[in-house]
C-alpha positions in Angstrom: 116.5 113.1 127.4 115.4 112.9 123.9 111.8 112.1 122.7 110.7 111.3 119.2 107.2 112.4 118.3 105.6 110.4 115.4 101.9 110.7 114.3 99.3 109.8 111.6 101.2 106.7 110.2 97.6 105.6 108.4 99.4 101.9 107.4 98.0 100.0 103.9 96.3 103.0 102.8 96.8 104.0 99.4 98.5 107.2 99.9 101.3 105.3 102.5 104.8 106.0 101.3 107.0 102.7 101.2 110.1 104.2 101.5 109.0 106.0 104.4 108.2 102.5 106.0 111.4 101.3 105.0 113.6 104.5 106.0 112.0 106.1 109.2 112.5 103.4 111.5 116.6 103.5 110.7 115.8 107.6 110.8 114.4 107.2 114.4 117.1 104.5 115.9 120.1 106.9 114.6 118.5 110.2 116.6 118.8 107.8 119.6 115.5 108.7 121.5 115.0 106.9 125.0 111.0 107.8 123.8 109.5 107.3 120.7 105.5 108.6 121.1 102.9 108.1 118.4 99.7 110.3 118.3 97.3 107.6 116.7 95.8 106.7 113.1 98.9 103.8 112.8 96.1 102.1 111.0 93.9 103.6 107.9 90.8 101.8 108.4 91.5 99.7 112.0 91.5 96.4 110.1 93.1 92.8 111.6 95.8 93.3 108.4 96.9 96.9 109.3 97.4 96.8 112.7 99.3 93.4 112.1 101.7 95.5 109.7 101.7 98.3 112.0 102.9 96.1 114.8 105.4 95.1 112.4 106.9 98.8 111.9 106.8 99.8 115.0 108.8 96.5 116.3 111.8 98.0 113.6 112.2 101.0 116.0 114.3 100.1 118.9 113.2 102.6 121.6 110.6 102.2 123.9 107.1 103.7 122.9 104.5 104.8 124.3 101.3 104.7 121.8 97.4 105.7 121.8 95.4 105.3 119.1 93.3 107.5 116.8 89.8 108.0 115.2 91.1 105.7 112.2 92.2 102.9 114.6 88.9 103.0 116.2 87.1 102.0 112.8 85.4 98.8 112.1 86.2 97.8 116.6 89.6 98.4 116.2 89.7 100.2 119.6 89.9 96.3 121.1 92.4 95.7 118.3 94.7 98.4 119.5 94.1 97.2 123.0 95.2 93.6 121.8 97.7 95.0 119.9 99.2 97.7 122.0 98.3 97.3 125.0 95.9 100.1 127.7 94.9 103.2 125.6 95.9 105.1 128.3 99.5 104.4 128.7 101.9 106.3 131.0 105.7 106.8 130.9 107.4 107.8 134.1 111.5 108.6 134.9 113.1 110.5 137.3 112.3 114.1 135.5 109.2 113.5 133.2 105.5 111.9 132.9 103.5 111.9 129.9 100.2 110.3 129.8 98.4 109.0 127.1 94.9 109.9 126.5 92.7 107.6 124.1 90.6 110.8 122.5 88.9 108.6 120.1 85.6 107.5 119.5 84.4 104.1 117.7 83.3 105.3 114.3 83.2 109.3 114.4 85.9 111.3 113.2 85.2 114.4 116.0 87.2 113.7 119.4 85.7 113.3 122.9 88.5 112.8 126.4 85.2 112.2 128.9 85.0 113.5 131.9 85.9 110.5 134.0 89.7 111.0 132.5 89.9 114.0 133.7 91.5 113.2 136.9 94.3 111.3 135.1 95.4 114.7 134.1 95.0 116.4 137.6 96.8 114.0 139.1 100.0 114.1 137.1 99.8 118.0 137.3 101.0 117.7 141.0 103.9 116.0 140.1 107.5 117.8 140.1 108.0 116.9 136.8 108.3 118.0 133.0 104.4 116.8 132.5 103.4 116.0 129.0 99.7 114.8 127.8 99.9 112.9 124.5 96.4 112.6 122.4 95.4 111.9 118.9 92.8 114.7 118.4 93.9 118.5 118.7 92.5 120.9 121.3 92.6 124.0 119.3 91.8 124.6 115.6 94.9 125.2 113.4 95.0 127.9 110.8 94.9 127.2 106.7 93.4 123.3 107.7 89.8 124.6 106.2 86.6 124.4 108.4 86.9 122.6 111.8 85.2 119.9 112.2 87.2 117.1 114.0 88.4 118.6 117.7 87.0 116.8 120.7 83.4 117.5 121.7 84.7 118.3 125.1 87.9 120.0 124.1 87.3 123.3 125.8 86.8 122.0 129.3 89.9 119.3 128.8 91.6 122.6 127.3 91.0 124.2 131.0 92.2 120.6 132.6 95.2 120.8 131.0 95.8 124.5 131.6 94.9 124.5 135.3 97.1 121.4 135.8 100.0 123.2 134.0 101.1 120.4 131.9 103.7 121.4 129.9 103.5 119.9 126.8 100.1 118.4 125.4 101.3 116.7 121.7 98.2 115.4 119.3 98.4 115.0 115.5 95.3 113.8 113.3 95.5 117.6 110.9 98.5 116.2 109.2 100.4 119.5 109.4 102.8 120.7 112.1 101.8 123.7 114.4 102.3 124.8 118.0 100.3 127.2 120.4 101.0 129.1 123.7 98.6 129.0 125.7 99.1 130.3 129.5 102.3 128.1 130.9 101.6 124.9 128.2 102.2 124.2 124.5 100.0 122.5 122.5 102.1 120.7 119.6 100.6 119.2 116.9 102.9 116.6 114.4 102.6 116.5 110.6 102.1 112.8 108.9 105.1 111.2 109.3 104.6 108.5 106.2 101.6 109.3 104.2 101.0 111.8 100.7 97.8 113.3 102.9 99.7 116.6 102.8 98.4 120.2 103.5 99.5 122.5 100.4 103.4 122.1 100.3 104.0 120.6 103.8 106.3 117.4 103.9 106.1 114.7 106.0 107.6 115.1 109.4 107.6 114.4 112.8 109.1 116.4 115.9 111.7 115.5 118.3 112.2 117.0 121.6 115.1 117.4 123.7 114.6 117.6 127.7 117.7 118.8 129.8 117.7 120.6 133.4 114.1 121.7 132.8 114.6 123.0 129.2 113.0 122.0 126.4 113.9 122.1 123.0 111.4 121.2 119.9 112.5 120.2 116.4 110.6 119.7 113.4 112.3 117.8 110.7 111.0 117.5 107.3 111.6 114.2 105.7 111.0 112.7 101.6 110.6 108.9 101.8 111.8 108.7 105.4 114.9 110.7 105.1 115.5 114.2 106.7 115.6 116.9 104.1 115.4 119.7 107.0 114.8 121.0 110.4 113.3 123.9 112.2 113.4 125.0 115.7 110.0 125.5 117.2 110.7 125.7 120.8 
């Protein structure tokens, strides 16, 4: 099985790439992923306009998806936008080997993260499963070197940290720093997407997004580097 992992789309902000609005979609359909997942911030500002034209781009890309929205899309109400738009912030995708849960990590207004407690069980629950189990969130759990001072992880991100350790999920994928990275922790792996269409780069990071391939229990991780929605390079991660 073959997942796409977009994040950090930030539509009808200045910095948005055209091209890559134009060319990722076609990108995406020709990897042929039964899952395409986006990590939040589809929107800049969580206007009416920008999740319209969001809705719009994500329609282009033929896969199912499984979306959750981020601290940008909760700006100005657009947490009910999403929910009109998109559907349950916390959306699940089930087959006969995986699970991945969304997790809606935003908060109306405030940059920071925060899961709450009484979503905690969500997380328990799938970790009994007997399944590749993957948590997908907007906000990252752990800080991520050269990003500057950390301000921005969820409030409670140790304890959901412990959740998702204890639970053994396998993969838990977020985005919102703009700049790939992965950490080990115990038996789960905390990956973290680049922007997939804006200029809101770190140094001389690209944009990118990661694709995963899931076989017999294996998993393989990809990073591919795009310019204006086309693939310029890869990297193993995983």
């Amino acid at each position: 099985m073959r997942i796409a992992h977009i994040s950090d789309l930030h539509i009808s902000s200045k910095d948005f790439v055209e091209k890559c609005g134009e060319n990722l979609p076609r990108l995406l359909d020709s990897l042929n992923p039964e899952l395409v997942i986006v990590t939040g911030d589809l929107t800049d500002q969580g206007f009416m306009h920008e999740y319209e034209r969001a809705e719009e781009f994500l329609n282009e890309i033929k896969a199912e998806k499984l979306i959750v929205p981020g601290n940008h899309d909760s700006r100005n109400s657009g947490d009910t936008l999403f929910e009109d738009f998109f559907g349950t912030r916390f959306p699940v995708y089930e087959s006969k080997d995986l699970i991945v849960l969304g997790i809606d990590s935003s908060e109306p207004d405030i940059d920071d993260g925060h899961v709450g407690r009484e979503n905690y069980s969500k997380v328990i629950e799938i970790g009994e499963l007997e399944k590749i189990r993957v948590v997908a969130m907007h906000h990252h759990l752990i800080p991520i070197p050269g990003t500057g001072r950390e301000r921005n992880i969820p409030v409670d991100s140790g304890d959901f940290l412990r959740i998702c350790t204890e639970s053994e999920i396998h993969l838990i994928l977020s985005g919102h720093k703009h700049i790939p990275w992965i950490w080990r922790l115990e038996n789960s792996h905390f990956i973290t997407a680049g922007t997939a269409t804006t200029r809101r780069l770190k140094g001389k990071s690209t944009q990118s997004f990661n694709v995963l391939d899931i076989e017999d229990g294996r998993i393989l991780l990809r990073e591919l580097r795009t310019l204006d929605g086309g693939l310029i390079e890869e990297r193993r991660l995983i």
